[in-house]
C-alpha positions, 0 to 999 in steps of 0.5 A, a space after each residue: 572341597 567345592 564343586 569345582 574340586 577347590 579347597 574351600 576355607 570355613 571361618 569357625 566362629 570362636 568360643 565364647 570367654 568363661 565367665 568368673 564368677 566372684 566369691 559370694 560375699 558372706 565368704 569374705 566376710 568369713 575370712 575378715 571375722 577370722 583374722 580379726 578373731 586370731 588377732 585379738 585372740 594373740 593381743 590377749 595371749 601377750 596381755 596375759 603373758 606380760 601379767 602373769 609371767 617375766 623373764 629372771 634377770 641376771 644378778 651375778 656380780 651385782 652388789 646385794 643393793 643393785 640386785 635387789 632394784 633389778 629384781 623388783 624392777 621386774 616384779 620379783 621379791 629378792 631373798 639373799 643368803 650370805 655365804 663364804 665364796 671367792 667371790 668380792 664379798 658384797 657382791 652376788 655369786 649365784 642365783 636361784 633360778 637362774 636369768 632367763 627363767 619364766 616366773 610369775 609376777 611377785 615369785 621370789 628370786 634367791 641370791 647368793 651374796 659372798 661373804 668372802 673367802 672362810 679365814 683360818 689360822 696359820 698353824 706353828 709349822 717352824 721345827 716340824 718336818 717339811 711333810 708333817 708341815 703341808 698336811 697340816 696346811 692341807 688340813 686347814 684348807 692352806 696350800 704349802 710352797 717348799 723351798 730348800 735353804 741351807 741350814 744347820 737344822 737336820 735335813 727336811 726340818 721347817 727353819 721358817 715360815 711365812 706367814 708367821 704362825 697365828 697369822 688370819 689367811 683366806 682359805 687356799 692361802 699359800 703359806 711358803 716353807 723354808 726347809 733345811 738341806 742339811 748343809 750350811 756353815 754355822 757359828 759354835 755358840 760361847 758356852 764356857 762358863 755356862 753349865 753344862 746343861 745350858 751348854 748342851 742346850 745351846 749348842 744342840 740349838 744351834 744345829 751341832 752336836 755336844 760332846 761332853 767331857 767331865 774333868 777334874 778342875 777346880 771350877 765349880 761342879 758342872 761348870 764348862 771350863 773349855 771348848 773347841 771349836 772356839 766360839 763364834 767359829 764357823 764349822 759345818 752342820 751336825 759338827 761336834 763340839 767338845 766341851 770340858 766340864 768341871 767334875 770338881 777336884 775330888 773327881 777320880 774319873 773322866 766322863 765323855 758324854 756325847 749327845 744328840 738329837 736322837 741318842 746319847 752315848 756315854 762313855 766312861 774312862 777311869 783315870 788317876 787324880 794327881 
């Protein structure tokens, strides 16, 4: 306050700016060798990478030639080893190592080239039981189809196959089997005039059951004079069918023999020749 009791203002005088001070240059030059050494210290780093390290490209599916210009459009020596595989033979199936991988300029990449599925031989299956045929697909790297058809074959036998024996399949083939139910109508085969021994082969073949019966006749010994069912009628399978066979005019019995797949059973009746 003044004398007269009046506030009185002063004016302050202000302070004076700071003064900044710029980096000395040395420190600047400091900070320029740094980046350039950090730079060409990372050109070096890819020079060297470049040289003495690339990527493995991806082979699989490349023909053996295609696989063997890409690895050496990379710097790499291609060694193939030929095995059967389910790939298209010819072309490559797997690598060692796989694409992606860091080696060195001139390392040397394994490719698998596929020769193809292995070929086996389709075995005899036709007359066997349907169970005996698939382990012996099984064992031969085949797989078995199964269908049931009717037949006069017993029940579970293998009537056909397909494809036929001998034939050469890949390994995990299919091979369909066409195998008996155990019903189906059949045709008796001709055998009068057949011997017997023919006869009962043929009527056994056909899937029926012989039953035969020796008589006197004047036919030769052995010979078959008659039969029923008739040929070439149709009848269910395992039916039996009678034949009468010449036991020669001096035969003094009967003789009923009836045969089968499994068993034979004879009977003999003691008759009185007229």
């Amino acid at each position: 306050m003044g004398p007269d009791g009046r506030r009185t203002m002063v004016d302050e005088e202000a302070a004076p700016p700071a003064v900044v001070r710029p980096y000395p240059w040395w420190l600047w030059l400091l900070v320029v060798l740094f980046l350039a050494l950090a730079i060409l210290f990372f050109v070096l780093w890819l020079l060297e990478r470049n040289d003495k390290g690339k990527n493995v490209p991806s082979l699989v599916g490349l023909t053996q030639a295609q696989a063997q210009d890409k690895a050496a459009s990379r710097g790499f020596t291609l060694k193939t080893v030929r095995r059967p595989a389910a790939g298209a033979p010819g072309r490559v199936v797997d690598q060692a190592p796989q694409s992606g991988a860091d080696l060195e300029k001139g390392s040397q990449v394994m490719a698998v080239v596929s020769t193809g599925r292995q070929q086996v031989t389709v075995p005899k299956l036709v007359g066997s039981t349907a169970d005996a045929a698939e382990q012996l697909l099984t064992s031969q790297g085949l797989q078995a189809n199964r269908k049931t058809v009717d037949s006069a074959k017993p029940k579970g036998t293998v009537v056909a196959q397909d494809p036929t024996d001998g034939t050469r399949l890949p390994k995990g083939s299919p091979v369909t089997l066409s195998v008996s139910s155990g019903q189906g109508q059949v045709k008796v085969p001709a055998v009068q005039g057949m011997s017997q021994s023919d006869a009962v082969a043929a009527v056994t073949d056909a899937g029926l059951v012989p039953v035969v019966i020796q008589v006197p006749s004047q036919k030769p010994q052995g010979t078959v004079i008659a039969q029923d069912p008739a040929a070439n009628q149709e009848v269910p399978a395992q039916a039996k069918v009678r034949m009468n066979v010449s036991g020669g005019p001096a035969s003094t019995q009967t003789l009923t023999v009836t045969t089968s797949q499994t068993t034979t059973a004879a009977t003999t009746v003691t008759t009185t020749t007229p």
